[in-house]
C-alpha positions, 0 to 999 in steps of 0.5 A, spaced: 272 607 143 274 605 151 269 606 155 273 610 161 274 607 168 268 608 172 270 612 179 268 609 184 268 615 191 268 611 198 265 615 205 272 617 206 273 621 199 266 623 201 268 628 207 274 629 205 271 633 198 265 637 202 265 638 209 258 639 213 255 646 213 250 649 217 245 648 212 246 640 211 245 641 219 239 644 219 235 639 214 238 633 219 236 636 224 229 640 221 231 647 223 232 653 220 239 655 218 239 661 222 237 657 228 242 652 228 247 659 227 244 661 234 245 654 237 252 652 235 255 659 235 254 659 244 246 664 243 242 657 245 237 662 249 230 661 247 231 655 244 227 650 246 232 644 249 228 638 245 230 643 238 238 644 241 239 637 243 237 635 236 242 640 233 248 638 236 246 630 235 245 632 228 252 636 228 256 631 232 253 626 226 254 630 221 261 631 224 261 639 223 266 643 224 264 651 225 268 655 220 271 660 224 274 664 218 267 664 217 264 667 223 269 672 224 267 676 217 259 675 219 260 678 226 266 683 223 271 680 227 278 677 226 277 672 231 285 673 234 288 676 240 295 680 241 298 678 247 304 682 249 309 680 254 316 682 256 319 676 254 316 670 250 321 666 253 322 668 260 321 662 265 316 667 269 311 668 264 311 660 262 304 658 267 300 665 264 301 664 257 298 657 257 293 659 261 291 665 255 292 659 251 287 655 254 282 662 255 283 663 247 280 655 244 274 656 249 272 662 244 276 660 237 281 665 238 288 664 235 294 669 239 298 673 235 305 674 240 309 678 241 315 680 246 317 687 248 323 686 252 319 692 256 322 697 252 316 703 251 319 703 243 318 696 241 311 695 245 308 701 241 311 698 234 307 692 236 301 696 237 301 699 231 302 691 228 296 689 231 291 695 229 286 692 224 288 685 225 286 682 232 280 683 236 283 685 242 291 685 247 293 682 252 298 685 255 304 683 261 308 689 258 304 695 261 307 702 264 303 706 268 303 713 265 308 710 258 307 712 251 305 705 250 298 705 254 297 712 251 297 708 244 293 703 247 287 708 249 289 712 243 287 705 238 280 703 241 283 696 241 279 693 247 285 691 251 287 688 258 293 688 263 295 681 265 300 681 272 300 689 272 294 694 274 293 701 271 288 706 273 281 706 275 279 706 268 284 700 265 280 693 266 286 688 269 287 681 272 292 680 277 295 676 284 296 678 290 304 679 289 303 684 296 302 678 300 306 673 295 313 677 297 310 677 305 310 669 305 317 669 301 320 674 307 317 671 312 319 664 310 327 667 310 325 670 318 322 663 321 329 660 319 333 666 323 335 670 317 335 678 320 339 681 314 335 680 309 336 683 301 330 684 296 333 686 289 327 689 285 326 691 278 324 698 276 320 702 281 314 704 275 312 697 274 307 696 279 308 689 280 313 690 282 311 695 288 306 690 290 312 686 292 316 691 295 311 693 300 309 685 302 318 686 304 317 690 308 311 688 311 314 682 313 319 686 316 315 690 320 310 685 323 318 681 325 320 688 328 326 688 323 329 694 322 332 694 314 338 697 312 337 702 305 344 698 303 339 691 303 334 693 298 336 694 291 332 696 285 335 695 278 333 692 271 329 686 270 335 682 266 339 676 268 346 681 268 341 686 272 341 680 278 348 679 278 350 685 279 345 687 284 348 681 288 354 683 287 353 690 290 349 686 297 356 681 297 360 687 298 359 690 303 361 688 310 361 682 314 357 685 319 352 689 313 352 683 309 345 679 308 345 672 310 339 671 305 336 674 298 329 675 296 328 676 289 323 679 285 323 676 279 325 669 276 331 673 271 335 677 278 335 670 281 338 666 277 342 672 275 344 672 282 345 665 284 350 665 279 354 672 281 354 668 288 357 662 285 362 667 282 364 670 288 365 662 291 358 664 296 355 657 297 348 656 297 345 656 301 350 656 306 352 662 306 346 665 302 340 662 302 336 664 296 328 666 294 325 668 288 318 670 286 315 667 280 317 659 281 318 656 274 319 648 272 326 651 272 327 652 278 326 645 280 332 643 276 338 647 278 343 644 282 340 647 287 333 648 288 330 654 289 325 655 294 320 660 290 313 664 291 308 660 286 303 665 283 295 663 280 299 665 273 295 660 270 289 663 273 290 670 271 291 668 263 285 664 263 280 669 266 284 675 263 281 671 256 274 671 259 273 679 261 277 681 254 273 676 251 266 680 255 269 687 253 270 684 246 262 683 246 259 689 249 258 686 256 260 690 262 266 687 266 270 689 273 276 695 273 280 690 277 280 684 278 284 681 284 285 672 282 281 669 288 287 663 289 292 665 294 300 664 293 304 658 294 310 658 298 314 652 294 321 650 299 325 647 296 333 647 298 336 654 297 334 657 303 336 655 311 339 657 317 344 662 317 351 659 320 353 663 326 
């Protein structure tokens, strides 16, 4: 009879066939279990720094890896946020998105997303997805008064308005979009412009009101009078920009602005390309500004000149005030992100021609 061949198991075969647990921790490091569960799971309080350190030193030997399937079922929870935005591929929800990203690995969240194309229809489909399989939503896509938000109130999901505020009672994280759009126009009034354009989306997306009012707040500090022909509220696509812009081109010399301010990145570029379209040189015979700047701007032929908004920021301290709701903790209704908007210049905008 042939003896079979004896197997032999090196270190490496060893980690890959078992991967450490909270019990193999816990006898490194003479502790209970239950402490090493406190300690690794972020509630160190009252445990001692001597016995925490030698946890973590047991764990990093051990090389332990939390398993988050794991913790999510001992705690009740799925350990995923929803985030909702009108488009996951819009260059202006870009830097936001990575900043939820970042928010998300400090507590193990994975992110389920999804676009809504702000359409009421479609972001209730997505709630109703959502019901039973995340912890709690983000939402970029929120209507004041929709059957969305209703939903949202309706489902008991813990959930937060990123770059849009609700009522008093929604918790929500923005920037300050009022002054952003007030450094736009400005920028425009420094270089000589008086005819100044503003193409806005629909009147019921707060953000976009924000915007609205630091226009016409720059307006008024300049002493300008704005024509009711100059302001245009449309939809929020490429093709709603275009066509905006066509409208503004249109009208009489004397009439005719010498310069847009977009308030978002999709009516621009729209814009930029219905005044190519219409043989308008940029920038000059139109100079062009857009809120929201995106590493595509920097890029086109010609550059656009944009309000920088904290997006990153907002993302990320969206993930920390939904992650304290999740936990119980009492967190503020509206939250204001510290970090001013920047003016980028870049060569869409210049003086007007005589």
């Amino acid at each position: 009879m042939r003896t079979p061949k004896r197997q032999i198991m090196t270190k490496t075969d060893t980690s890959t066939a078992r991967r450490s647990t909270v019990r193999d921790v816990a006898r490194e490091a003479g502790v209970d279990p239950s402490i090493v569960s406190r300690v690794l799971n972020g509630e160190p309080r009252r445990v001692r720094e001597e016995t925490r350190d030698r946890i973590y030193a047991a764990a990093e030997k051990l090389e332990y890896r939390p398993n988050a399937l794991a913790r999510g079922l001992s705690m009740g929870r799925t350990l995923t946020l929803g985030v909702l935005a009108p488009s996951l591929t819009n260059p202006g929800y870009t830097e936001m998105l990575a900043g939820i990203e970042r928010g998300a690995a400090k507590y193990d969240y994975v992110l389920l997303h999804a676009s809504t194309h702000d359409d009421d229809a479609a972001m209730l489909k997505q709630i109703a997805r959502f019901e039973g399989r995340v912890d709690g939503i983000i939402t970029a896509s929120a209507r004041r008064g929709s059957q969305a938000m209703l939903a949202l109130e309706a489902s008991r999901i813990p959930f937060l308005l990123v770059n849009r505020a609700g009522s008093d009672e929604h918790v929500s994280v923005v920037g300050d979009d009022a002054e952003g759009a007030r450094l736009a126009t400005a920028h425009l009034i420094s270089l000589g412009h008086r005819r100044i354009g503003y193409v806005n989306g629909p009147h019921d997306l707060d953000t976009l009101v924000r915007r609205l009012a630091g226009y016409h707040e720059a307006m008024r500090l300049a002493r300008l009078a704005i024509d009711p022909q100059w302001t245009v509220e449309t939809g929020v696509t490429e093709q709603d920009g275009g066509a905006a812009t066509r409208q503004l081109l249109a009208l009489d010399d004397e009439k005719r602005p010498t310069a847009i301010f977009y308030s978002t990145v999709s009516l621009a570029l729209g814009g930029a390309e219905a005044a190519r379209e219409l043989r308008f040189s940029v920038p000059d015979q139109l100079s062009i500004v857009s809120f929201d700047d995106s590493p595509l701007l920097r890029h086109l032929v010609v550059p656009f000149t944009a309000v920088r908004m904290p997006d990153n920021e907002m993302g990320l301290h969206a993930v920390d005030l939904l992650h304290d709701v999740i936990e119980g903790r009492v967190v503020p209704r509206h939250t204001l992100i510290a970090k001013p908007p920047e003016l980028v210049v870049r060569q869409s905008t210049r003086s007007p021609r005589d």
